[in-house]
C-alpha positions as CSV (number, residue, x, y, z in Angstrom):
1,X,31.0,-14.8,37.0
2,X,31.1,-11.0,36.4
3,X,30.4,-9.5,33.2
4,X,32.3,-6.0,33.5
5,X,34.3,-5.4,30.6
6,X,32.7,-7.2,28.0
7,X,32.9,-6.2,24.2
8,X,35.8,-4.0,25.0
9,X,37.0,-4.6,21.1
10,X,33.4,-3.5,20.0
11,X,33.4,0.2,21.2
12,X,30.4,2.7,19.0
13,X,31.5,5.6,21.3
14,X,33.7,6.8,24.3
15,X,32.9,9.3,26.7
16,X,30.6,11.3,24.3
17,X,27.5,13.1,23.7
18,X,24.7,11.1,25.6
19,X,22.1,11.8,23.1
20,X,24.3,10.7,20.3
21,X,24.7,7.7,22.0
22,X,21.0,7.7,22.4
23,X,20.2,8.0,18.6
24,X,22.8,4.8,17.7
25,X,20.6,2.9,21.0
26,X,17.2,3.7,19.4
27,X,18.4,2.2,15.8
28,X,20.6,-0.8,17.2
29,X,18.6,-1.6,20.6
30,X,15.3,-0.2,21.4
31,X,13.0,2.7,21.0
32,X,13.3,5.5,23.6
33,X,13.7,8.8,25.0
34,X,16.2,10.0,27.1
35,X,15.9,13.2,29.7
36,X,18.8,14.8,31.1
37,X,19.2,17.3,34.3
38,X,19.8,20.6,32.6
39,X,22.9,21.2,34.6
40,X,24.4,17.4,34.0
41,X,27.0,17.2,32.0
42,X,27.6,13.5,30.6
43,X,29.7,11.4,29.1
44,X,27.9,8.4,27.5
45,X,29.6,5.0,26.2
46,X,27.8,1.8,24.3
47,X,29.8,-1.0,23.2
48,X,27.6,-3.1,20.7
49,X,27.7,-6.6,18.5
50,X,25.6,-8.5,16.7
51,X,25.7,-12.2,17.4
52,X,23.6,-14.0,15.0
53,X,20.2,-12.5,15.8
54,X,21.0,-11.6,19.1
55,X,22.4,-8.3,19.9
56,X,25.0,-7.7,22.6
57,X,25.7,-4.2,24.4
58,X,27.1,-2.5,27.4
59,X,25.7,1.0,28.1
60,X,26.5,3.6,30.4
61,X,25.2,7.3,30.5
62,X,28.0,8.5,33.0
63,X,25.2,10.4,35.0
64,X,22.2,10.6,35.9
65,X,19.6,10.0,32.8
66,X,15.5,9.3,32.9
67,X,15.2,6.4,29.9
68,X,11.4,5.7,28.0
69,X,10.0,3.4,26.3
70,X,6.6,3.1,25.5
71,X,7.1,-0.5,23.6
72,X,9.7,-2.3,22.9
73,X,7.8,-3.8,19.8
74,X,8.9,-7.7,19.2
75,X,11.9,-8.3,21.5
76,X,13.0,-9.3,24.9
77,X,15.7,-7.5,26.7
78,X,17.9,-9.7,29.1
79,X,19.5,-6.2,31.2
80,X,22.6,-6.6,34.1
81,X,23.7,-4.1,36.0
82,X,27.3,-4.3,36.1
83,X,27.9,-1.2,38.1
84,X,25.6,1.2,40.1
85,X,21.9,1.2,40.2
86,X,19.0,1.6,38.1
87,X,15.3,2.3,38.9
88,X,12.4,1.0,36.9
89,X,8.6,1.3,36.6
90,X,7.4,-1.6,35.3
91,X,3.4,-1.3,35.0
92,X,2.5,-1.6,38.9
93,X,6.1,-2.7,40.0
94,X,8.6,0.0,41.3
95,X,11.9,-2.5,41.1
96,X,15.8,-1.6,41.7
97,X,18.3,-3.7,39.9
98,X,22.0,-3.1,41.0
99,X,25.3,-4.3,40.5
100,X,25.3,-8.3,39.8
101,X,21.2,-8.8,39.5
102,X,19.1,-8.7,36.1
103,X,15.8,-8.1,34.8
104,X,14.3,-9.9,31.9
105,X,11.7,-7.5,29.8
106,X,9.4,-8.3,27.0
107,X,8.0,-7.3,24.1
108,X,5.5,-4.4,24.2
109,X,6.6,-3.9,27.7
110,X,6.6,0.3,28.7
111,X,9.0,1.0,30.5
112,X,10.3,4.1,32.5
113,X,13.8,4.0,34.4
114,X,16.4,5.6,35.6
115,X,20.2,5.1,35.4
116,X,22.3,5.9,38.7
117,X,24.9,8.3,38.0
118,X,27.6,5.5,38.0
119,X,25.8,2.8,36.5
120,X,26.4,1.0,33.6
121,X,24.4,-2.0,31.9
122,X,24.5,-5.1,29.7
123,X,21.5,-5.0,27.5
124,X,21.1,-8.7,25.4
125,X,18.1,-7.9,22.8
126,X,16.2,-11.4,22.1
127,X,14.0,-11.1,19.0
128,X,10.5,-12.9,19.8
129,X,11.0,-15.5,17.2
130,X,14.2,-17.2,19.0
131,X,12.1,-17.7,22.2
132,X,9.2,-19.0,19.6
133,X,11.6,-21.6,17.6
134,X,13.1,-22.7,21.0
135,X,9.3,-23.7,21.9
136,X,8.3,-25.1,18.2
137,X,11.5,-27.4,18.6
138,X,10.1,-28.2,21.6
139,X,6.6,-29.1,20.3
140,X,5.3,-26.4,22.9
141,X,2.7,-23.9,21.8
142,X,3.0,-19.9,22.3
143,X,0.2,-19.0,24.4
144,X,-2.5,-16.3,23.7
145,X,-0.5,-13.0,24.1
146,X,2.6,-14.2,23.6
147,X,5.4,-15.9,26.2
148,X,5.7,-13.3,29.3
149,X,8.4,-13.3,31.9
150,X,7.6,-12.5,35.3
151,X,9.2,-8.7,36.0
152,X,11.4,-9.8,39.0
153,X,15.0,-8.9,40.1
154,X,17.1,-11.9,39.5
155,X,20.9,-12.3,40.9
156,X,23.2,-12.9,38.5
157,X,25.4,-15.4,41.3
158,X,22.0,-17.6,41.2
159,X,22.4,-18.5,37.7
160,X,25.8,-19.8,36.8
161,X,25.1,-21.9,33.9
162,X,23.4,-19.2,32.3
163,X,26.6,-16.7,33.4
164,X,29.0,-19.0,31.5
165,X,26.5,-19.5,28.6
166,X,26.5,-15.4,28.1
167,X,30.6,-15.4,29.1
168,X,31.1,-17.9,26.2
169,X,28.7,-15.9,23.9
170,X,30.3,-12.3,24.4
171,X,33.6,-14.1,23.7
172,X,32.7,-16.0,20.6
173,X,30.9,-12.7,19.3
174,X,34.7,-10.8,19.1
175,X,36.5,-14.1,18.0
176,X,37.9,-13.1,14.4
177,X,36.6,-17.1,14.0
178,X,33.1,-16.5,14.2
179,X,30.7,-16.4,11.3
180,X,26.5,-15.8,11.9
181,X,25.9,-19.2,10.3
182,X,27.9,-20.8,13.1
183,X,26.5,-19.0,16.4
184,X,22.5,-19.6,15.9
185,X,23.0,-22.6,17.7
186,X,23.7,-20.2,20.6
187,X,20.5,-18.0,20.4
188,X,18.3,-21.4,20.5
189,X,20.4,-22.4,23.3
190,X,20.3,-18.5,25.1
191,X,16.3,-18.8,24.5
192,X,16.2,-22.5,25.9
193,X,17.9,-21.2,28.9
194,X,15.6,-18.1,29.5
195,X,12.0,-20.2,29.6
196,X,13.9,-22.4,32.1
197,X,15.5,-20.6,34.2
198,X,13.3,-17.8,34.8
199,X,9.3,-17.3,35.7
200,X,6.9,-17.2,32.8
201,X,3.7,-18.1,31.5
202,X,4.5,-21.4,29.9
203,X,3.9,-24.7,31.7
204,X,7.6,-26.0,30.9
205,X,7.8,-29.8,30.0
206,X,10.6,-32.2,30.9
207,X,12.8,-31.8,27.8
208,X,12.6,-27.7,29.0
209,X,12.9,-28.1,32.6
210,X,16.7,-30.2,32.0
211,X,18.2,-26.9,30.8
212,X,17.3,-25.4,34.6
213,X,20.5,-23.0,35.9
Protein backbone atom coordinates (compact mmCIF):
# COMPACT_ATOMS: atom_id res chain seq x y z
CA UNK A 1 0.00 0.00 0.00
CA UNK A 2 3.06 2.31 -0.08
CA UNK A 3 3.05 5.50 -1.69
CA UNK A 4 6.99 6.15 -2.44
CA UNK A 5 7.45 7.14 -5.82
CA UNK A 6 4.48 8.75 -6.73
CA UNK A 7 4.29 11.61 -9.41
CA UNK A 8 7.67 10.61 -10.63
CA UNK A 9 6.51 12.08 -14.28
CA UNK A 10 5.57 15.39 -12.48
CA UNK A 11 9.03 16.54 -11.17
CA UNK A 12 9.15 20.93 -10.37
CA UNK A 13 12.79 20.37 -9.19
CA UNK A 14 15.61 17.86 -8.46
CA UNK A 15 18.08 18.09 -5.85
CA UNK A 16 18.08 21.97 -5.73
CA UNK A 17 18.00 25.04 -3.85
CA UNK A 18 15.62 24.38 -0.79
CA UNK A 19 14.33 27.82 -0.69
CA UNK A 20 13.60 27.80 -4.28
CA UNK A 21 11.73 24.96 -3.69
CA UNK A 22 10.21 26.73 -0.87
CA UNK A 23 8.99 29.80 -2.94
CA UNK A 24 7.12 27.14 -5.75
CA UNK A 25 5.54 25.29 -2.12
CA UNK A 26 4.18 28.73 -0.80
CA UNK A 27 2.39 29.50 -4.32
CA UNK A 28 1.22 25.86 -5.24
CA UNK A 29 0.73 24.36 -1.56
CA UNK A 30 0.63 26.47 1.48
CA UNK A 31 2.02 29.50 3.17
CA UNK A 32 5.24 29.17 5.08
CA UNK A 33 8.67 29.72 6.18
CA UNK A 34 11.38 27.66 6.11
CA UNK A 35 14.74 27.81 8.55
CA UNK A 36 17.83 26.18 7.68
CA UNK A 37 21.10 25.16 9.90
CA UNK A 38 23.61 27.65 8.66
CA UNK A 39 26.12 24.91 8.03
CA UNK A 40 23.42 22.46 6.13
CA UNK A 41 23.76 22.25 2.86
CA UNK A 42 20.49 20.84 1.03
CA UNK A 43 19.19 19.40 -1.73
CA UNK A 44 15.39 19.88 -1.96
CA UNK A 45 12.88 18.06 -4.45
CA UNK A 46 8.85 18.62 -4.97
CA UNK A 47 6.95 16.70 -7.41
CA UNK A 48 3.54 18.46 -7.92
CA UNK A 49 -0.04 18.00 -9.95
CA UNK A 50 -3.16 19.31 -10.01
CA UNK A 51 -5.98 16.89 -9.97
CA UNK A 52 -9.18 18.67 -10.42
CA UNK A 53 -9.25 20.87 -7.30
CA UNK A 54 -7.05 18.76 -5.45
CA UNK A 55 -3.45 19.19 -5.46
CA UNK A 56 -0.96 16.33 -5.23
CA UNK A 57 2.82 16.60 -4.04
CA UNK A 58 5.78 14.75 -2.71
CA UNK A 59 8.32 16.90 -0.84
CA UNK A 60 11.55 16.39 0.52
CA UNK A 61 14.14 18.97 1.91
CA UNK A 62 17.20 16.44 1.86
CA UNK A 63 18.07 17.73 5.47
CA UNK A 64 17.27 18.95 8.19
CA UNK A 65 14.58 22.07 7.76
CA UNK A 66 12.23 23.91 10.60
CA UNK A 67 8.73 24.56 8.37
CA UNK A 68 5.96 27.53 9.59
CA UNK A 69 2.86 28.27 9.06
CA UNK A 70 0.84 30.51 10.86
CA UNK A 71 -2.52 29.57 8.71
CA UNK A 72 -3.08 27.51 6.23
CA UNK A 73 -6.18 29.79 5.19
CA UNK A 74 -9.14 27.57 3.51
CA UNK A 75 -7.65 24.06 2.99
CA UNK A 76 -6.99 20.75 4.53
CA UNK A 77 -3.74 19.03 4.18
CA UNK A 78 -3.85 15.14 4.02
CA UNK A 79 0.42 14.77 4.84
CA UNK A 80 2.33 10.85 4.69
CA UNK A 81 5.50 10.39 5.54
CA UNK A 82 6.98 8.15 3.11
CA UNK A 83 10.44 8.20 4.46
CA UNK A 84 12.00 9.44 7.77
CA UNK A 85 10.47 11.42 10.41
CA UNK A 86 8.85 14.66 10.94
CA UNK A 87 8.09 16.60 14.22
CA UNK A 88 5.08 18.79 14.62
CA UNK A 89 3.56 21.35 17.16
CA UNK A 90 0.13 21.32 16.65
CA UNK A 91 -1.44 23.92 19.23
CA UNK A 92 -0.98 21.78 22.61
CA UNK A 93 0.10 18.48 20.83
CA UNK A 94 3.84 17.66 20.25
CA UNK A 95 3.10 14.60 17.53
CA UNK A 96 5.78 12.45 15.37
CA UNK A 97 4.63 11.12 12.11
CA UNK A 98 7.07 8.60 10.44
CA UNK A 99 7.39 6.46 7.63
CA UNK A 100 3.75 4.84 6.69
CA UNK A 101 1.49 7.06 9.25
CA UNK A 102 -0.40 10.43 8.33
CA UNK A 103 -1.80 13.47 9.79
CA UNK A 104 -4.76 15.23 8.54
CA UNK A 105 -4.53 19.36 9.11
CA UNK A 106 -7.08 21.94 8.64
CA UNK A 107 -7.73 25.17 7.72
CA UNK A 108 -6.32 28.02 9.84
CA UNK A 109 -4.45 25.39 11.56
CA UNK A 110 -0.55 26.97 12.84
CA UNK A 111 1.62 24.83 12.51
CA UNK A 112 5.41 24.48 13.32
CA UNK A 113 7.44 21.17 12.29
CA UNK A 114 10.36 19.81 11.48
CA UNK A 115 11.54 17.52 8.59
CA UNK A 116 14.18 14.62 9.61
CA UNK A 117 17.04 14.89 7.56
CA UNK A 118 15.99 11.85 5.37
CA UNK A 119 12.37 12.45 5.24
CA UNK A 120 10.28 13.00 2.53
CA UNK A 121 6.34 13.61 2.41
CA UNK A 122 3.16 13.42 0.41
CA UNK A 123 1.23 16.54 1.00
CA UNK A 124 -2.66 16.21 -0.73
CA UNK A 125 -4.16 19.96 -0.37
CA UNK A 126 -8.11 19.66 0.05
CA UNK A 127 -9.81 23.02 -0.50
CA UNK A 128 -12.61 23.56 2.23
CA UNK A 129 -15.37 23.54 -0.23
CA UNK A 130 -14.88 19.68 -1.42
CA UNK A 131 -15.29 18.64 2.27
CA UNK A 132 -18.48 21.24 2.31
CA UNK A 133 -20.12 19.75 -1.06
CA UNK A 134 -19.40 16.18 0.20
CA UNK A 135 -21.64 17.19 3.33
CA UNK A 136 -24.44 19.46 1.26
CA UNK A 137 -24.79 16.13 -0.95
CA UNK A 138 -25.21 14.56 2.03
CA UNK A 139 -27.92 16.97 3.45
CA UNK A 140 -25.38 17.41 6.51
CA UNK A 141 -24.78 20.96 7.84
CA UNK A 142 -21.15 22.51 8.47
CA UNK A 143 -20.98 23.27 12.01
CA UNK A 144 -20.15 26.60 13.62
CA UNK A 145 -16.36 26.96 12.89
CA UNK A 146 -16.08 24.92 10.31
CA UNK A 147 -15.55 20.80 9.99
CA UNK A 148 -12.28 19.93 12.29
CA UNK A 149 -10.35 16.80 12.22
CA UNK A 150 -8.98 15.46 15.26
CA UNK A 151 -4.80 16.17 15.15
CA UNK A 152 -3.93 12.44 15.59
CA UNK A 153 -1.18 10.16 13.99
CA UNK A 154 -2.94 7.80 11.75
CA UNK A 155 -1.19 4.53 10.06
CA UNK A 156 -1.40 4.43 6.71
CA UNK A 157 -1.69 0.17 6.84
CA UNK A 158 -5.06 0.97 8.84
CA UNK A 159 -6.73 2.49 5.99
CA UNK A 160 -6.58 0.39 2.87
CA UNK A 161 -9.59 1.60 1.04
CA UNK A 162 -8.55 4.99 1.43
CA UNK A 163 -4.60 3.79 0.30
CA UNK A 164 -6.09 2.45 -2.98
CA UNK A 165 -8.48 5.48 -3.39
CA UNK A 166 -5.16 7.92 -3.26
CA UNK A 167 -3.04 4.98 -5.39
CA UNK A 168 -5.84 5.17 -8.12
CA UNK A 169 -5.82 9.09 -7.83
CA UNK A 170 -1.95 9.72 -8.20
CA UNK A 171 -2.27 7.36 -11.19
CA UNK A 172 -5.18 8.86 -13.05
CA UNK A 173 -3.54 12.45 -12.27
CA UNK A 174 -0.36 11.43 -14.80
CA UNK A 175 -2.64 9.38 -17.23
CA UNK A 176 -2.24 11.42 -20.62
CA UNK A 177 -6.38 10.33 -20.52
CA UNK A 178 -7.29 12.49 -17.81
CA UNK A 179 -9.21 15.75 -18.26
CA UNK A 180 -10.35 18.06 -14.78
CA UNK A 181 -13.98 17.61 -15.94
CA UNK A 182 -13.59 13.88 -15.47
CA UNK A 183 -11.66 13.49 -12.03
CA UNK A 184 -14.15 15.73 -9.63
CA UNK A 185 -15.91 12.77 -9.04
CA UNK A 186 -12.74 11.73 -7.18
CA UNK A 187 -12.38 14.84 -4.84
CA UNK A 188 -16.11 14.24 -3.68
CA UNK A 189 -15.20 10.77 -3.22
CA UNK A 190 -11.45 11.70 -1.46
CA UNK A 191 -13.59 14.16 0.89
CA UNK A 192 -16.37 11.44 1.56
CA UNK A 193 -13.59 9.20 2.61
CA UNK A 194 -11.85 11.78 4.95
CA UNK A 195 -15.24 12.60 7.33
CA UNK A 196 -15.44 8.78 7.50
CA UNK A 197 -12.65 7.47 8.09
CA UNK A 198 -11.04 9.87 10.41
CA UNK A 199 -12.10 11.77 13.87
CA UNK A 200 -14.01 15.04 13.49
CA UNK A 201 -16.50 17.19 14.66
CA UNK A 202 -19.43 16.00 12.61
CA UNK A 203 -22.03 13.50 13.90
CA UNK A 204 -21.70 11.20 10.67
CA UNK A 205 -25.08 9.68 9.43
CA UNK A 206 -25.59 6.36 7.84
CA UNK A 207 -25.19 7.21 4.13
CA UNK A 208 -21.46 8.71 5.63
CA UNK A 209 -20.61 6.08 7.92
CA UNK A 210 -20.84 3.20 4.58
CA UNK A 211 -17.79 4.84 3.06
CA UNK A 212 -15.72 3.74 6.59
CA UNK A 213 -11.93 2.38 5.54
Amino acid sequence: MALNNVLRESVIYQESDPYTVSDYIKKNIGSHIITIGKSEVLKASVWHRDFSDVSLSRVTYGGQVRVQSTDLEDIYHLQIVTRGKCYWKLGDKDLITQAGEMLLLNPHDKVDLYYSKDCEKIIIKIPESIIYSSLADNAMLVPKGGVRFEHRVWKAADYKCLMYLLKLIFRESESSQSNFSELAPYGSLLAIKLLGCFSNNIQMSTDVKTHRC
